[in-house]
N, C-alpha and C positions, 0 to 999 in steps of 0.2 A: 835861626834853625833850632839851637840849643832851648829859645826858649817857645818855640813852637810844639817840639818832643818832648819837653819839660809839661807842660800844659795838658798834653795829649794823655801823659802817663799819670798826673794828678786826676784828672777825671778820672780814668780808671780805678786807682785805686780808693777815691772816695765814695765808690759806686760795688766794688766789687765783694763788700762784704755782705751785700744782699743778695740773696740767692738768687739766683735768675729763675722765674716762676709763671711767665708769660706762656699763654694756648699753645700758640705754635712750638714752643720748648718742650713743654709736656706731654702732647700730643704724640710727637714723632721725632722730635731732634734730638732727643736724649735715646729713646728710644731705635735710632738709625745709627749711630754711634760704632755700633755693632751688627753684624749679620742675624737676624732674629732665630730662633730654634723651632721655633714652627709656621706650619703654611698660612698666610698672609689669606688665600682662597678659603680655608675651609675651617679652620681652625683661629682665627682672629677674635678678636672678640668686641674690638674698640674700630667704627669707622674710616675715622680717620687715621690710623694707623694702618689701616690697606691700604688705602689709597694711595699712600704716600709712599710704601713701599715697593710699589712698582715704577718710583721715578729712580734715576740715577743718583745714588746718594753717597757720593763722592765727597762733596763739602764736611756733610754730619762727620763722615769715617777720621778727619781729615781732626776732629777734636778728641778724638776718643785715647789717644795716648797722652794727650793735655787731660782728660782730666783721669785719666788713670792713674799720672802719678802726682797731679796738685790736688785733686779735689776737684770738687763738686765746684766752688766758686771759682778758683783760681785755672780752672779750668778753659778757664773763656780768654786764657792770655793769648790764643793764635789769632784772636780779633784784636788785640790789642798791637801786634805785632805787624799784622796787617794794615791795620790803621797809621801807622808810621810808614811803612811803604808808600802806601798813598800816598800822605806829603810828600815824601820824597821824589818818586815819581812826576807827581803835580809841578814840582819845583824846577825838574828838570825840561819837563815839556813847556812850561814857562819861558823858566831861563832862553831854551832854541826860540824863543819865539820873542825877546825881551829887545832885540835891535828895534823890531817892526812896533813895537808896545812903547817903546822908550823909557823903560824900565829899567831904575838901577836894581842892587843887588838885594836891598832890603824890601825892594817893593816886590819885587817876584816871590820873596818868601814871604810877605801878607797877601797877597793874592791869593799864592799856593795856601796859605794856612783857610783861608775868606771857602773857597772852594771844597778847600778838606772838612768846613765846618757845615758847606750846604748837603754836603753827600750822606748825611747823617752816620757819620764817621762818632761823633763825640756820645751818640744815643744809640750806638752796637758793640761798641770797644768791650763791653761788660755782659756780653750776653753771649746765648749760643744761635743765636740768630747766622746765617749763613753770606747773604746775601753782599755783604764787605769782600767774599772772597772771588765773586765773579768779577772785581772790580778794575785788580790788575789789567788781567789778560786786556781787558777793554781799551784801557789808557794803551796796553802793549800797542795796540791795534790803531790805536789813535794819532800817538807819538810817529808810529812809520806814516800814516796820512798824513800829518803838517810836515812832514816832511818835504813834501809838493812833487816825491819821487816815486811815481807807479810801478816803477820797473824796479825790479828786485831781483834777489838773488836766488839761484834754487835752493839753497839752506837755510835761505831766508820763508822762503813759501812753504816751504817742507814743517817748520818748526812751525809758523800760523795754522798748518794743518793740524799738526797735533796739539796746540792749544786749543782750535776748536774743539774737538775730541773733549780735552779736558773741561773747556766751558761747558760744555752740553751736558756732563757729568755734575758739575755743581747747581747747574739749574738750566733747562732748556730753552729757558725766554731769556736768556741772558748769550747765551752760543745762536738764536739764530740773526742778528745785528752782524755778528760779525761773517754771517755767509755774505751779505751784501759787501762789505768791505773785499772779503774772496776777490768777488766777480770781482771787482776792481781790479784789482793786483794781479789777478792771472789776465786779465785783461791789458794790463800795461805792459806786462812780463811773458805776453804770450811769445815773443822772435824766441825766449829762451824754454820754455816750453817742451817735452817729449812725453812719449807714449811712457818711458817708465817715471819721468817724474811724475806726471799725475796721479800713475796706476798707487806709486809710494804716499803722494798726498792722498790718496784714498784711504789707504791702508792706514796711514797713521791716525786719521781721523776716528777711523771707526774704532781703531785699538782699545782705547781706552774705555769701547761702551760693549766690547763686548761681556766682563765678568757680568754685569749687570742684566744686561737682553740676557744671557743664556738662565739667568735666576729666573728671569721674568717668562721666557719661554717655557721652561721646565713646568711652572704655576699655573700660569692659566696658556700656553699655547700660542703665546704672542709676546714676541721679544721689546714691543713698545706698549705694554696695556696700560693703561687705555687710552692712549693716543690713538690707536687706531679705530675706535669704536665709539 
């Protein structure tokens, strides 16, 4: 493990003195960071800087006090921090799964490491690239399926509702995978099931997209544009 997060944080920092300078950064991720000061509709000036302003930009906001107070470069360490999670995570999902693999203790941590390397974990650690941070929730989501147990708890479903929420806020093709996992789980877990836990897994789901829809409504008149159009 030590020398797996050893590794992870080398790349890092032999990468991070370069600015991160890539389209999609320049475009809109540096630029989303922050709530913009004028209308995205009428007032924009740059394409792709609309466009993107009407997704939920939760991930971008989510660097903006990393780089307020490291910098421009150093900024990009909640990817890096992230990136360790991963492993982590990867190692433990392993690990539960290490009888059936017959797997001692060294080998779930190159696996876990084998894995961390295909997710391009090692070519996002240094960037402001977004896409490392829907990755959690996923594995969250994954870890309770190998588990082989459909049936859950209501704070268990309650809590996957508001992580959806939060996926959909980091990137929307990343949150809807895990509606399919949903059905599952309210499906195994439906004997436990009531009118107010759903009404609350509703609630919580949408919670987190309302600041965003009511921007986006305000602008052009549709709390999802242009998704809807």
């Amino acid at each position: 493990d030590a020398v797996t997060i050893t590794s992870i944080v080398f790349v890092y920092l032999i990468h991070v003195h370069i600015p991160d300078t890539s389209w999609d950064v320049i475009s809109y991720h540096i630029l989303h960071q922050q709530p913009l000061p004028w209308s995205q509709v009428s007032e924009s000036f740059f394409p792709s800087t609309m466009l993107h302003s009407f997704l939920f930009p939760l991930a971008d906001r989510m660097s903006g006090g990393f780089q307020h107070l490291l910098g421009f470069r150093f900024g990009t360490l909640l990817n890096l921090l992230i990136g360790i999670l991963l492993y982590i995570q990867l190692r433990q999902i392993i690990l539960k799964q290490g009888h059936a693999l017959s797997l001692c203790a060294w080998q779930v941590s190159v696996l876990a490491c084998a894995v961390t390397t295909a997710i391009n974990v090692l070519t996002q650690i240094h960037t402001y690239y977004t896409d490392l941070r829907t990755v959690p929730i996923l594995l969250f989501f994954l870890d309770e399926f190998l588990t082989g147990e459909a049936r859950k708890s209501a704070k268990t479903l309650l809590l996957m509702a508001w992580c959806i929420g939060i996926e959909i806020c980091f990137k929307i093709s990343a949150g809807i995978p895990l509606l399919l996992f949903m059905a599952y789980f309210l499906w195994g877990s439906r004997a436990r099931l009531s009118i107010r836990v759903i009404a609350a897994g509703i609630g919580l789901a949408i919670l987190p997209l309302i600041p965003y829809a009511y921007t986006n409504l305000l602008e052009t008149q549709s709390p999802f544009f242009p998704f809807l159009y």
